[in-house]
C-alpha positions in Angstrom: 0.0 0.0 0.0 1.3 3.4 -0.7 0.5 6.5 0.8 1.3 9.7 -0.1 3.0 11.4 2.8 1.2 14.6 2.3 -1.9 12.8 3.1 -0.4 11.4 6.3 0.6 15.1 7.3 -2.7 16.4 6.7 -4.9 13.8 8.1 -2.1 14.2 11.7 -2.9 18.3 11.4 -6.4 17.6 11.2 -6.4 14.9 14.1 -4.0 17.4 16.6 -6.5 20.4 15.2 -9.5 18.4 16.2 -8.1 18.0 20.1 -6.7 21.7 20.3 -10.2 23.2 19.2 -12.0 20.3 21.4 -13.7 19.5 17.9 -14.9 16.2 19.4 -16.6 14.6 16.4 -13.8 14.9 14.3 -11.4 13.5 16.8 -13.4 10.9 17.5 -13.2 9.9 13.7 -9.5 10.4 13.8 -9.0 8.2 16.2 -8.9 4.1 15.8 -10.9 2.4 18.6 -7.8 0.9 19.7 -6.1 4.2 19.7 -3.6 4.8 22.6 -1.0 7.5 23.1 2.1 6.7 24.8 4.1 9.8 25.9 7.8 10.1 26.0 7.8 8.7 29.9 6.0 5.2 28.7 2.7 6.3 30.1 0.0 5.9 28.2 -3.6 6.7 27.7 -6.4 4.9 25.7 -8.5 6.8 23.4 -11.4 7.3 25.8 -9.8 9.0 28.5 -7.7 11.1 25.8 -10.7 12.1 24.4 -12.7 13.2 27.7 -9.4 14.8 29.0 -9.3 17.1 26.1 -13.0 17.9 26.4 -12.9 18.8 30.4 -9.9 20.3 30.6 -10.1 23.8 31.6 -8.6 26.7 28.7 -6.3 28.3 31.4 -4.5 24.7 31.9 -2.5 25.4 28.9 -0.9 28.8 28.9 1.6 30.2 26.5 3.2 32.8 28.1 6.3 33.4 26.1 5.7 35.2 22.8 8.1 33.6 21.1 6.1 29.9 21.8 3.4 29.0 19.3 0.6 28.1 20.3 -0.7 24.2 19.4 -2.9 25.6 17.2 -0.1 28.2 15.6 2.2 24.9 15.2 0.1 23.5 12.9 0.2 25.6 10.1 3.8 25.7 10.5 
């Protein structure tokens, strides 16, 4: 199977876009059932809990207080 690495880029925009804007619906799509993140410590969380986490977490959790550090959001169109 090949697949065009642009494709892979955008559909990984799309899927980090989806969690920064809380777009649930789409990130539900863009995530496999079995879906589970594993952070550079080892932990890791299933798709569920990523998905809730992102949808109750609070906007002043994440702050960017440096100008000179993009914003999730501002990384992606990078």
């Amino acid at each position: 199977m090949n697949i065009d690495p642009a494709t892979v880029v955008n559909i990984e925009r799309a899927r980090l876009r989806a969690l920064v804007e809380r777009d649930m619906v789409v990130a539900e799509r863009l995530h496999a059932p079995d879906y589970q993140l594993v952070t550079p410590n080892g932990s890791t969380r299933k798709k569920n809990r990523l998905i809730s986490a992102t949808w109750n977490r609070s906007d002043s959790s994440t702050s960017y207080s440096s100008p000179s550090q993009k914003s999730p959001s501002d990384r992606l169109e990078s």
